[in-house]
N, C-alpha and C positions, 0 to 999 in steps of 0.2 A: 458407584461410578458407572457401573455397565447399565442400572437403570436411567442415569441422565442423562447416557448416550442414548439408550436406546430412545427416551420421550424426546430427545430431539429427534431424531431419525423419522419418526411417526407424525411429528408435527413440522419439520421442513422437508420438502420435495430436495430432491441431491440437487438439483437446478440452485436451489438458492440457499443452502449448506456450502456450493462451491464460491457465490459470491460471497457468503460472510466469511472465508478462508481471505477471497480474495483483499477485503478487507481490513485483517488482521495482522496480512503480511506486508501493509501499507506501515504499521509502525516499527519504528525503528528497535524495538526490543524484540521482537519478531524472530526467532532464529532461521525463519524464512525470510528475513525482510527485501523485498522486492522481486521478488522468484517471479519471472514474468508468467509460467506454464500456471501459478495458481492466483495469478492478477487476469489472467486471458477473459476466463468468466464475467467477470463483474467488466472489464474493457469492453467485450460484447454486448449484454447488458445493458450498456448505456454507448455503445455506439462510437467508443473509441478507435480513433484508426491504430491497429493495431503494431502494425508494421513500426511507424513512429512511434511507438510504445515501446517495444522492443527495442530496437536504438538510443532512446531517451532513458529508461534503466540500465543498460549495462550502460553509458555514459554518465547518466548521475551517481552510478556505485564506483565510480573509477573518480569521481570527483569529492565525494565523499571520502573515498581512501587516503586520497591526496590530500585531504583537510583534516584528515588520523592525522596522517603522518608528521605536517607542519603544526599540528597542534591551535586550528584553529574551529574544527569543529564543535558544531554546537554540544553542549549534553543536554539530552532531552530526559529529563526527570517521567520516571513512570507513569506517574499517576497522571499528565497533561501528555504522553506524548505523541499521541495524533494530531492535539491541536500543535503543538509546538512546531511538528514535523510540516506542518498544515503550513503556518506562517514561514517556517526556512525555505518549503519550494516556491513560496509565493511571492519571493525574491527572485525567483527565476524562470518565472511562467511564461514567458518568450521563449526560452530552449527547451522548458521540460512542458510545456502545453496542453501534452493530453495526458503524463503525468498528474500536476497541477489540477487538472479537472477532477480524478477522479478521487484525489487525497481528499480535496473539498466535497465531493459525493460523498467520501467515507468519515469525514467531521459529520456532515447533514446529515446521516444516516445514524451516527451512532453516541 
């Protein structure tokens, strides 16, 4: 393990180790899932306004909660759940917008 950390370390700059974090924490199995401090990276990145970013995740995790709780949330199956995750916020890419963008960055990317 400590050598496939370390051959990562040697072959990505921290610059782009913190976007593929940022990345990861887009999927909903993620036990960071939507942690804005490690989405911020990959926001800048590609030039999202950040501030609306901020607002847009702590209101989509509060909306998410509320779709726990009534029982109408999706289940995003492991093995697809960026894209699944991809297609649920792209129901609401009017309020979540620069959200939205960057899920589809992190489909295209990976």
């Amino acid at each position: 393990m400590d050598k496939a950390v370390s051959e990562i370390n040697r072959r990505f700059s921290s610059e782009s180790q913190s976007v593929l974090k940022g990345i990861c924490v887009l999927a909903p199995v993620s036990p960071d899932f939507l942690n804005f401090e490690m989405i911020r990276p990959l926001a800048e990145k590609y030039k999202a306004n950040v501030e609306d970013l901020q607002l847009e995740l702590r209101q989509l995790k509060r909306m998410m909660d509320h779709r726990i709780e009534d029982g109408t949330v999706l289940d995003f199956p492991k093995e697809t759940v960026l894209l699944d995750f991809c297609a649920f916020i792209g129901q609401y890419k009017d309020a979540f917008y620069e959200t939205e963008n960057l899920v589809t960055i992190a489909c295209t990317m990976s």
